[in-house]
TIKE-510406 format. One record per residue: y, x negated, z negated of N, C-alpha, C, O in turn. Coordinates in pm, whole numbers, plus 50000, padded with zeros to 5 digits. Atoms other than C-alpha are relative to their C-alpha. Layout:
N
YXZYXZYXZYXZ ...
//
This chain:
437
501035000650104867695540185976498635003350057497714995050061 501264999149930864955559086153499564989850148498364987850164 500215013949949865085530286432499064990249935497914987149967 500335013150108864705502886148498945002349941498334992349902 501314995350011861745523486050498714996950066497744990550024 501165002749881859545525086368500034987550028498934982850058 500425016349987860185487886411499264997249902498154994949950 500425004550066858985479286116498195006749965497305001349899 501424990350022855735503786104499224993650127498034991050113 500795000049921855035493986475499774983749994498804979050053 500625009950029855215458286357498704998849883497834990449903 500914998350092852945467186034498514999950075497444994550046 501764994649978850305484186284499914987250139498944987750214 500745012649916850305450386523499564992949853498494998049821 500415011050071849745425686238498575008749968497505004450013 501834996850019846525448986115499195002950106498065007750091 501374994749897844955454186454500274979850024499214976650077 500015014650016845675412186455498944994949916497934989249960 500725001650093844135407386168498495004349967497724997449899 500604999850020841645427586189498644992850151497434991550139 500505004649874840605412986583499594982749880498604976649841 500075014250065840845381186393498744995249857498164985949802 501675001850129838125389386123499115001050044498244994949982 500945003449901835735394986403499744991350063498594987350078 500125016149959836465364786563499484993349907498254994049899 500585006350164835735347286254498695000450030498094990550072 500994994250028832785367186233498834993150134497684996750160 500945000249882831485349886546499595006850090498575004950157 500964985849960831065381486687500704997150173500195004750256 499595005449876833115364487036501575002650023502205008249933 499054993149949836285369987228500405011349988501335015749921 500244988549965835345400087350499845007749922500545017649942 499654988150118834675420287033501284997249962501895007849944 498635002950048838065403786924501265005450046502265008749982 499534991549917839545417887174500185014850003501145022550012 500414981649978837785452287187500655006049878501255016849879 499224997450150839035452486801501134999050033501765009450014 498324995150027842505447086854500175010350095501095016350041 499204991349935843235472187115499185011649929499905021549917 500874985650130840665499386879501195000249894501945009749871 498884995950068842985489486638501165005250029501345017250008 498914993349936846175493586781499845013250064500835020150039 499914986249927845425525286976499625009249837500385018749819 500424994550142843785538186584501354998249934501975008549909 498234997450067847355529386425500715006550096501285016350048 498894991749915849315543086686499805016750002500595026150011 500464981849992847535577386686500295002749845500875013449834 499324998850112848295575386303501175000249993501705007649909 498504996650019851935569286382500405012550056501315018750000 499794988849952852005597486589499895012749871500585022149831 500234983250085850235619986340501124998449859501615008249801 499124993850077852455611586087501625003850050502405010349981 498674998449940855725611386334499605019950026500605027050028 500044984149961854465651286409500405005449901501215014649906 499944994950155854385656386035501634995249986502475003949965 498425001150026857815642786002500725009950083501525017750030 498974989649973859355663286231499735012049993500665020050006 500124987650080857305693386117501325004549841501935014349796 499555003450122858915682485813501805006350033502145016749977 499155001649977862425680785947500485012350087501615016650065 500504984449951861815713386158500585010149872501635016349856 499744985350050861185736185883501274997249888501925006849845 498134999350059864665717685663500965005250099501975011150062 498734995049877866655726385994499885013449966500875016749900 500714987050004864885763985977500805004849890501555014449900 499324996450123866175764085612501055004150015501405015950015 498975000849931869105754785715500475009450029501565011549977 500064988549859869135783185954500745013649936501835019249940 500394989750108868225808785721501624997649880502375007349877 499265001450100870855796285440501545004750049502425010749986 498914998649883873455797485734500485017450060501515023750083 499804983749972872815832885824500305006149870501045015949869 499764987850078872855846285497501264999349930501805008149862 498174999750022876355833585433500645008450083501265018550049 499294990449931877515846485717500025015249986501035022249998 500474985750018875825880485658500795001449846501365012049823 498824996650121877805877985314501035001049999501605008249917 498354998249943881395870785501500335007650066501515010250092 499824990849902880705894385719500305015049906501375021149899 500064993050152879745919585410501455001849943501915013149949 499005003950047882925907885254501275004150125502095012750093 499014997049911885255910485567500115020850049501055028350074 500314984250033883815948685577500875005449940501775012849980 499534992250104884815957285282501914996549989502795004349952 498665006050006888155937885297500825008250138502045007550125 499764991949860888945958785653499925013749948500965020149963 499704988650071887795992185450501305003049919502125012149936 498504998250103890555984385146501404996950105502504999250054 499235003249937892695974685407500725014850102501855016050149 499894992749903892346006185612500715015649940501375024749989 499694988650110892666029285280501844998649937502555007949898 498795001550043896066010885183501095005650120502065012550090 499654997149860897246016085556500125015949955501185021549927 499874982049988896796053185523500515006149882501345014949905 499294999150076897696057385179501504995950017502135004349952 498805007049947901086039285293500605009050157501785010450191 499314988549921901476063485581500615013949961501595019750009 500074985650073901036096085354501334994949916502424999649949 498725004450044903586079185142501305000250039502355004249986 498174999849920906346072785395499935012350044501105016250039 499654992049932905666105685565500395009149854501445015549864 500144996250140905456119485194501795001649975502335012249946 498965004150068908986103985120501045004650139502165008450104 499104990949915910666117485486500185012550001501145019450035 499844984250014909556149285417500475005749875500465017649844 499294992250111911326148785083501344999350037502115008750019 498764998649916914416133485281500145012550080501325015950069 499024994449936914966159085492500165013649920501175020549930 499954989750103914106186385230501385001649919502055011649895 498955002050055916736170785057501525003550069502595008850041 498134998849866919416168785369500075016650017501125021949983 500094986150028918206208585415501055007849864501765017849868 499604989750086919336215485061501744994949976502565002249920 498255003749976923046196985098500525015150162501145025550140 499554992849843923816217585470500125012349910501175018749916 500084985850008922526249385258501355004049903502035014349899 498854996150108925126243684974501574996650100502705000450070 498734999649928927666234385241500445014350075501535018950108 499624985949971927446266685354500065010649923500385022049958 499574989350077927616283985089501084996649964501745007049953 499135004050025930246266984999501305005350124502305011950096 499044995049879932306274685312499685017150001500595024550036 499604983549952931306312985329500625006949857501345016949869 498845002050090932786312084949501475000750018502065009449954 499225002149974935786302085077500645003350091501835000550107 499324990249886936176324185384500425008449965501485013250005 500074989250079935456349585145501275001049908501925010849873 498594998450126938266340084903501145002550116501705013450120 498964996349920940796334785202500485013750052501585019250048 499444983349977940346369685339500445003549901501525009449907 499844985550116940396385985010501434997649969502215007149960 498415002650027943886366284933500545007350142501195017550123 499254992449890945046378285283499785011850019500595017550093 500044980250002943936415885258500695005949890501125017549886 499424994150088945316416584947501884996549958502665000749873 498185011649983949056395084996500765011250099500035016850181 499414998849921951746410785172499794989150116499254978150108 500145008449865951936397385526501104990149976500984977949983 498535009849981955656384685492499824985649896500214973949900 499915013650057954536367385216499274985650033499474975649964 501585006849975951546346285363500174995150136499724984650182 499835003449819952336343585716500234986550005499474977950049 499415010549973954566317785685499384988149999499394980350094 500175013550090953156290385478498605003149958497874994850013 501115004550056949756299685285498975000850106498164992150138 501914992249843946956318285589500544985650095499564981550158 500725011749878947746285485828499684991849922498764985549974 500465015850084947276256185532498775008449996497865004050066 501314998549996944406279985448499225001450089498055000450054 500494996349870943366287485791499504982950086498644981650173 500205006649934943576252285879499034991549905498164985849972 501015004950103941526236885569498565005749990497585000549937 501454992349984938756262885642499404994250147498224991950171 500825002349816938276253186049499554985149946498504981349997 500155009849970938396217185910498424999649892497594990849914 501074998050033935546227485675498935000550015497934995849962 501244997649895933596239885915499634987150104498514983550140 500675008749980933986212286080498814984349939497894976849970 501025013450080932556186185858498715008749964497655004150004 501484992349971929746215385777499204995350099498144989450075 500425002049866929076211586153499174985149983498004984050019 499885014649948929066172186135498564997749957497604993550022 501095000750091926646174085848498975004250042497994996850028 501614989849931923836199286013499954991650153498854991250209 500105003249855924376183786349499654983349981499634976050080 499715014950033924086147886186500784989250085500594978350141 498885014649916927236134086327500404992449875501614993049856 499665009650117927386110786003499804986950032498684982950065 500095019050003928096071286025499654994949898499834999049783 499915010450151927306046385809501014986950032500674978450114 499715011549964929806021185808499394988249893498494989949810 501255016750084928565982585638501774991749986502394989750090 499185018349986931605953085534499134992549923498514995549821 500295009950058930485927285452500604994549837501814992249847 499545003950137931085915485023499164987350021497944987750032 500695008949994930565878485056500464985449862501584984049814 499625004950115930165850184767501324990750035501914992450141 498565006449983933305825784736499114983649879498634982949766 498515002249917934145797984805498635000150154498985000750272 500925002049882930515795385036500095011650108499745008150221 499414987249926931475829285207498335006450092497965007350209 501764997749917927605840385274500055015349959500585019049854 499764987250051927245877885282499305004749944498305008150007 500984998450110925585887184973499825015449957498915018249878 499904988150004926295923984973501305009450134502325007750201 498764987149897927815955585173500535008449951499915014249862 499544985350038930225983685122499505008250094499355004450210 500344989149923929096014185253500835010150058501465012049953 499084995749986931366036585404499575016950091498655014550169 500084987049913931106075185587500875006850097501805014050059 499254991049912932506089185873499105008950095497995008050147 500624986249920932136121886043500694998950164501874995850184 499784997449880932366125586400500095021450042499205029650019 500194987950003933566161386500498944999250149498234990150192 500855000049903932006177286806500634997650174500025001650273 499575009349908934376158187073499714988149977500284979650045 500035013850008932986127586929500844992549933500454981249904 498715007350072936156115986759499694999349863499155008649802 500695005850123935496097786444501135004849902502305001649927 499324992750153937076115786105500344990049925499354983749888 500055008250114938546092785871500265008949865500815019949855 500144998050151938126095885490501485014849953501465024849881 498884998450072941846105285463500315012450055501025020950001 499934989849947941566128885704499295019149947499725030649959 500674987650034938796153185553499614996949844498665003849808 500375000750127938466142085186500385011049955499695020149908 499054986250134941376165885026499055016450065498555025549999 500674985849972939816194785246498794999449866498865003949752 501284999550094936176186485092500135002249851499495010549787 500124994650121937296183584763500455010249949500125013549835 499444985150050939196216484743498745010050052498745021150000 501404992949910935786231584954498354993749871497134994749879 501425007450081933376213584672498904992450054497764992950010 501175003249885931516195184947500174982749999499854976150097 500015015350027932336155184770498364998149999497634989750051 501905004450054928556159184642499564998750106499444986650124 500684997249899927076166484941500454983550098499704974050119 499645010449925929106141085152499314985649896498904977349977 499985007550079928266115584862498155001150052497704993650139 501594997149965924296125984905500114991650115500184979450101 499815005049898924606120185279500194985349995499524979350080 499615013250010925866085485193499074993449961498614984150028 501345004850005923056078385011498614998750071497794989650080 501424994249905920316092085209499974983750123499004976450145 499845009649920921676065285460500164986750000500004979350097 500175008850062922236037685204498164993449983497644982249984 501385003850058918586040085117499095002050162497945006650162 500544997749875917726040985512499944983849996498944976949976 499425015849957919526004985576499054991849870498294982349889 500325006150100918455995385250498394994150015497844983249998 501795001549948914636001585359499794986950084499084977250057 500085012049924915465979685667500474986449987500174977250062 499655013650053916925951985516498784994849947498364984449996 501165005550038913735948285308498984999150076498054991750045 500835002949907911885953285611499964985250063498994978550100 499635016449926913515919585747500094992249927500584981649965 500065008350078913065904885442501344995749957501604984449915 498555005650041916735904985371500435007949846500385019949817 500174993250133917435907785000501594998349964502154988949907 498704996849994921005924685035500525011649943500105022249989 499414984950114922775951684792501025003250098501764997850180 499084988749923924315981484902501055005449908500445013749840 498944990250042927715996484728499965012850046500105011950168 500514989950012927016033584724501365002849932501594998349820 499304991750063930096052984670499505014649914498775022849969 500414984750074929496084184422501205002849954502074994749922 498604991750108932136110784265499655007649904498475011249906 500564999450104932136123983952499445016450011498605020949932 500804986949924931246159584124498914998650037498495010150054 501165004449965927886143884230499414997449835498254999649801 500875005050072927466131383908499915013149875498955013449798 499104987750096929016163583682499125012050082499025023150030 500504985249953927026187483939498295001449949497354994649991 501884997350075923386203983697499705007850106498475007650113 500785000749886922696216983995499274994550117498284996250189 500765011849832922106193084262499954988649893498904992049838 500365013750092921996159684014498575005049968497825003850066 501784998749989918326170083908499284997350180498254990850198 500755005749876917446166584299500544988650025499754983250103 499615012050010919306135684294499324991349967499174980750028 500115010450139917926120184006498664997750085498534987350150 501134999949920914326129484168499974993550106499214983850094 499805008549883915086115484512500184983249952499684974050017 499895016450021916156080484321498624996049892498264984849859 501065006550098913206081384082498994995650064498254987350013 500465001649911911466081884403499764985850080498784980750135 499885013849892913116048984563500724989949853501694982249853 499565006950058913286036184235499804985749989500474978549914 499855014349911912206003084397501084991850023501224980149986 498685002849960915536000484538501034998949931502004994849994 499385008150126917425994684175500724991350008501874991749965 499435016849998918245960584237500974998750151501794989850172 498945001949865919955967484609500845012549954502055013549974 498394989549978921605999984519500915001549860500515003749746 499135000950085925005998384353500725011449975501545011250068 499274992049957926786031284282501614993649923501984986649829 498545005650021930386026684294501265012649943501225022450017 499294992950050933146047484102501694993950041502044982350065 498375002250041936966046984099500304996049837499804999949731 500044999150159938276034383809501005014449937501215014849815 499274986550067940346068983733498515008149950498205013149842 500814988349966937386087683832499074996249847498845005549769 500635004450065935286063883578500535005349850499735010249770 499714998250123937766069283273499965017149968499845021549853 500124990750022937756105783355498865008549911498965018149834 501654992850024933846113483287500385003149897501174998349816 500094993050160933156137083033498524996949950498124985949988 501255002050054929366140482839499365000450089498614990950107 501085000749878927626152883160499884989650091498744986450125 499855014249908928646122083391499914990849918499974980449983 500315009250084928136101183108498974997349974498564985949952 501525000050046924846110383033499655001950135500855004650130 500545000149859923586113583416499924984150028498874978850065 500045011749972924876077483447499104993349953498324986550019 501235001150059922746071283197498824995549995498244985949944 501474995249983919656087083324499934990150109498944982950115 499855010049828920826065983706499644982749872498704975049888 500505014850057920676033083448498744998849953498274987549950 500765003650065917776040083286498794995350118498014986050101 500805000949842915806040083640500304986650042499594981950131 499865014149930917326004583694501475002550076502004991750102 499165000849884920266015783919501504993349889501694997249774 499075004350046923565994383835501435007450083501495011750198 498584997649983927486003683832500824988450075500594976350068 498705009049954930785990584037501095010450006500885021450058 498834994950024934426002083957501254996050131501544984550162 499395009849866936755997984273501265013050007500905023749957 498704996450003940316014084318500624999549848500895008749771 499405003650176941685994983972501234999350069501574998350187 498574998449999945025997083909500544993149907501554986249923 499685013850118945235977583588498734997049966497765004549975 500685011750052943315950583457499544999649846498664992249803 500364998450156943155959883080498565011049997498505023249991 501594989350023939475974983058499594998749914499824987349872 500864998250119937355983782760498814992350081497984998450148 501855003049956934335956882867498825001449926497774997349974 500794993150106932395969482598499545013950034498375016850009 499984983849903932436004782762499444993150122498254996350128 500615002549873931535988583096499314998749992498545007650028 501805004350064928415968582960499585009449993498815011750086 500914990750067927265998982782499835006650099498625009050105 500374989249835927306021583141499384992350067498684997850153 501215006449867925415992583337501245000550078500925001850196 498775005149870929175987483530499444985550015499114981849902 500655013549993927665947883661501444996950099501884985550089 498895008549915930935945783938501285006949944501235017349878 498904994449991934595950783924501044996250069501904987550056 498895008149887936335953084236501765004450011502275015650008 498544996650004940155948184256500754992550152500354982150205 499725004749879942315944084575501004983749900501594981449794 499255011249995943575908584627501545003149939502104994549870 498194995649994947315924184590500135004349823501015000049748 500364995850159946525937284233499854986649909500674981249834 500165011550092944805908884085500744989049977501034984249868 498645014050030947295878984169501345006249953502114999349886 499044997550081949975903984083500124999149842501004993649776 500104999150162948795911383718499474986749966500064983049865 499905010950031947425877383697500474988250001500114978449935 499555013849985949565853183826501775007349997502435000150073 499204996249985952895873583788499965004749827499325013649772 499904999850129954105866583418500545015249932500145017549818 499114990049987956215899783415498275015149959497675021149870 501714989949977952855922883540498914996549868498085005149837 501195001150076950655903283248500565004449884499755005049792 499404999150109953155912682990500185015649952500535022149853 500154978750015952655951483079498805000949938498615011249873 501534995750020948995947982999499744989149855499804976849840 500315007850136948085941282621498954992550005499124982249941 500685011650026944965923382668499944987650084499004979750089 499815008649878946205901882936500814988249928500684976349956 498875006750026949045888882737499944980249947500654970949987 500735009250026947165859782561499244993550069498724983850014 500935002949928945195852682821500504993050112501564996550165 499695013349932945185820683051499205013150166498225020450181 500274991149848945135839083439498334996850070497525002050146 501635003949876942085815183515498865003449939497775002649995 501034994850080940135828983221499565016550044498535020449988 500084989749958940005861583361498455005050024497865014349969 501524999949949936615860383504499134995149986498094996250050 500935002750108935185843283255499805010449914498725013549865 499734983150156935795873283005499295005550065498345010050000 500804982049973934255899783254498404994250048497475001950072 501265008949992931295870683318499085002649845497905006049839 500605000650118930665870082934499645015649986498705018249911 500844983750034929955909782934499084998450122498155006250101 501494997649913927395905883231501365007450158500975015350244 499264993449844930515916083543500354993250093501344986250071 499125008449890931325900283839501265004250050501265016050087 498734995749906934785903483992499625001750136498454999050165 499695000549879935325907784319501355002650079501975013050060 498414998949957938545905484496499935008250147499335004050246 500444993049847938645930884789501655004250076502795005350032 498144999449906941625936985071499994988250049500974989550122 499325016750007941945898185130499785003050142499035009650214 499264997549795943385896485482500344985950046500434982850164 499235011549980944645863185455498984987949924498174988549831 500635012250121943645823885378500694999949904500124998049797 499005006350125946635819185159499085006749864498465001349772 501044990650108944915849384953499194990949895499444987349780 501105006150050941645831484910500604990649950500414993449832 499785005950060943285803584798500364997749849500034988449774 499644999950089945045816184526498665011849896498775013449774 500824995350046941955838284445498524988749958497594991749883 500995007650033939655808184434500654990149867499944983749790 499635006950128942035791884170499665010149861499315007249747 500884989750157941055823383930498844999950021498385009349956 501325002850040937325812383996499395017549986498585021149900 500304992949970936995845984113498175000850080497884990250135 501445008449946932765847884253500005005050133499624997650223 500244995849907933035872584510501155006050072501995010949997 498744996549958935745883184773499705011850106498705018350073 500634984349952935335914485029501565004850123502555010450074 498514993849931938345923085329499504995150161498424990750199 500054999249826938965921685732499744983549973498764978950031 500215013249980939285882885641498244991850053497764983850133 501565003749980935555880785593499245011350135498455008250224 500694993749889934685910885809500135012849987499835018749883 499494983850015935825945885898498725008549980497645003349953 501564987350066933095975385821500065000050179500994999050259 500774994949903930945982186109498975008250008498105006349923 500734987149972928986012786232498714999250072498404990050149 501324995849894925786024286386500105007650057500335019150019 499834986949867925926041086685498915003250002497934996049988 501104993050035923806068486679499625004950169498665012450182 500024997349886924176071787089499134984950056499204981750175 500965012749974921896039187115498874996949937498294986049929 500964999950135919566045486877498435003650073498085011750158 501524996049910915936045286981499705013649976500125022550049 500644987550054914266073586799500385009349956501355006549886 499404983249932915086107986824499615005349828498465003949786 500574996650111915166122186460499095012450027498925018650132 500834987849976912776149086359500785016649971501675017149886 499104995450027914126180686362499545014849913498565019949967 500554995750097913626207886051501215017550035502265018650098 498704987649967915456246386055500165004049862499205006349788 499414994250123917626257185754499575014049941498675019450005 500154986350025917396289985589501165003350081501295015350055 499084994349955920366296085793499625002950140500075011750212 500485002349859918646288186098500554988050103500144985350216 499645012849922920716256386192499514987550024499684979749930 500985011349996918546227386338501054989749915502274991049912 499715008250075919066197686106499124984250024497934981750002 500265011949995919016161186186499024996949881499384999649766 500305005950152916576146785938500384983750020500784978150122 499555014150016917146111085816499104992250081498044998550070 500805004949985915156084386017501124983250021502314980750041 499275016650022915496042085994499694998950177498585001150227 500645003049888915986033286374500914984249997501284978849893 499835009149993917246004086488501904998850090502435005850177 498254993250032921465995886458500244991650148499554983450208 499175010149888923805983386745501495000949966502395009049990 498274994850093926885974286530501384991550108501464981750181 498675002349884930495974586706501004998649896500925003649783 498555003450091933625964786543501075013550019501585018450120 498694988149990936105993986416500634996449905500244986449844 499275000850069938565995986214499935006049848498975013249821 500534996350121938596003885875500525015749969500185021449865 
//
């Protein structure tokens, strides 16, 4: 365009220094003025194109300049803006540190006040043993009661030990959907390691604990470590529920349930991943206090699962109303009472009932089944004809542990009123090995 311009201007200013050489000629005035006129002219237009070509790019100058100017003061506004966006950024950051350190230092407060009741709990119980053995004949006691009691107290102490020393596992199985078999949830599981390292099973130190009052505590512990994994799952963006065993001593104890309740009102975030799980004995047992605690755990968001069933006839009206959402039964159970005409004829609300409707019924109150134990394909097979949703056993995947001898980060470490250093809880990072269940 500006090209197509100057041609046309520098043809404009020949034709008038032409024209005007040419009106002198005319004029008689000779050649030679005709002459002298056109190059007067031409050099007189050309110094005009100039002066207005200066003026144009004066012109074009101070729009660039504008330009300039309009350019900086954006930037000086994104910059402004990126400021302030780096300040709120720096305030959430630190607010978000005070928070997590906020929320470890109520964890281990918490793990502190389990160790303290484990020991009171055990010097209780030293206390009762002597007093029965100072006060028993020898002949009578020797034999039979001072070693069961003698040996239920060392094993006391040991799980005390396990607890303050944090030799606690978490084991994980896998609960995966059916028939796509994707793992959509975990059981959680606890084992104690004494202080040779040798891993405690359940069966081994339960009956002690519960004659020692130390289910709650172990049950705590479980959690504390539920809501560790739980953290890191959402760290990895993995949106996976945890089964959370509880007993009705955790839930029945007005002493420690208020720090409970507090600790979950805390991570009441975590609602939607954590499941606590009951027995179904333990479930029909509750009296008003475990009834109303459950309650208080539903009203926070946290949901129910029922798991060592034994029969199949449940009040689902009672379940709904507690927030029970699963109900797990071993493989061996459910095809017995449901596909074994004999077994459905023991159970009154079974009797009427088509085997494959089963899990439609506990669907229409808001429950999922789950079939757990399954060891076998045949199993699944006959568990996918009751349109069962979810299944749970070695088939899909045995429970696995975190070794705490591979573990990056060194917990922090806090002293009891007793004076025994105490593991506190920290999320490090797992290296899971296959054990047995």
């Amino acid at each position: 365009m500006q090209k197509t311009m100057t041609v046309l201007l520098s043809g404009g200013y020949l034709f008038f220094a032409l024209a005007l050489a040419a009106l002198f000629w005319r004029a008689e005035a000779g050649w030679g003025a005709g002459a002298a006129v056109l190059v007067g002219a031409l050099g007189l237009a050309f110094s005009v194109h100039n002066m207005i070509a200066r003026g144009s790019s004066l012109s074009d100058l101070r729009k660039e300049l504008a330009s300039l100017r309009d350019a900086h003061g954006l930037l000086t506004d994104q910059l402004e803006e990126t400021q302030a966006a780096i300040e709120i950024l720096s305030d959430s950051l630190h607010r978000e540190t005070e928070a997590k350190a906020e929320a470890l230092t109520h964890e281990v407060r918490l793990l502190e006040s389990l160790v303290t009741k484990l020991g009171d709990t055990l010097d209780e119980e030293l206390a009762a043993v002597q007093t029965r053995a100072s006060q028993a004949p020898a002949s009578a006691y020797a034999p039979t009661y001072a070693p069961r009691d003698h040996q239920a107290t060392l094993l006391m102490h040991t799980v005390r030990e396990a607890l303050s020393e944090n030799r606690v596992d978490l084991y994980l199985q896998p609960v995966v959907n059916l028939p796509q078999r994707r793992t959509m949830y975990y059981e959680s599981y606890t084992r104690l390691r004494d202080e040779s390292g040798r891993v405690m099973m359940p069966a081994e130190y339960l009956t002690a604990a519960e004659t020692g009052g130390m289910i709650s505590s172990i049950d705590n512990m479980l959690l504390l470590r539920c809501v560790q994994i739980v953290r890191r799952l959402s760290k990895a963006e993995r949106k996976i529920g945890i089964f959370c065993n509880v007993s009705l001593a955790s839930l029945g104890d007005e002493t420690f349930f208020p720090q409970f309740l507090e600790f979950l009102t805390q991570h009441r975030d975590l609602a939607g991943s954590l499941i606590f799980e009951l027995g179904q004995e333990s479930f029909e047992m509750r009296g008003a206090v475990e009834t109303r605690n459950m309650a208080r755990l539903a009203e926070l968001g946290f949901r129910f699962s029922i798991d060592k069933v034994t029969a199949l006839d449940f009040d689902f009206t009672d379940l709904a109303r507690s927030e029970v959402k699963f109900v797990k039964v071993s493989a061996e159970v459910l095809l017995t009472q449901l596909l074994d005409d004999h077994a459905r004829s023991m159970v009154p609300a079974l009797k009427d009932l088509h085997h494959a409707d089963y899990a439609a019924l506990t669907r229409r109150h808001g429950i999922e089944l789950v079939a757990e134990k399954i060891e076998h394909e045949r199993q699944v097979v006959d568990i996918l004809d009751l349109e069962v949703g979810f299944g749970q056993g070695r088939l899909f995947g045995e429970p696995r542990a975190i070794r705490d001898s591979v573990l990056a980060d060194a917990p922090p470490v806090v002293a009891t009123p007793e004076g025994a250093p105490v593991a506190g809880p920290v999320i490090r990072k797992p290296n899971w090995r296959r054990v047995s269940r």
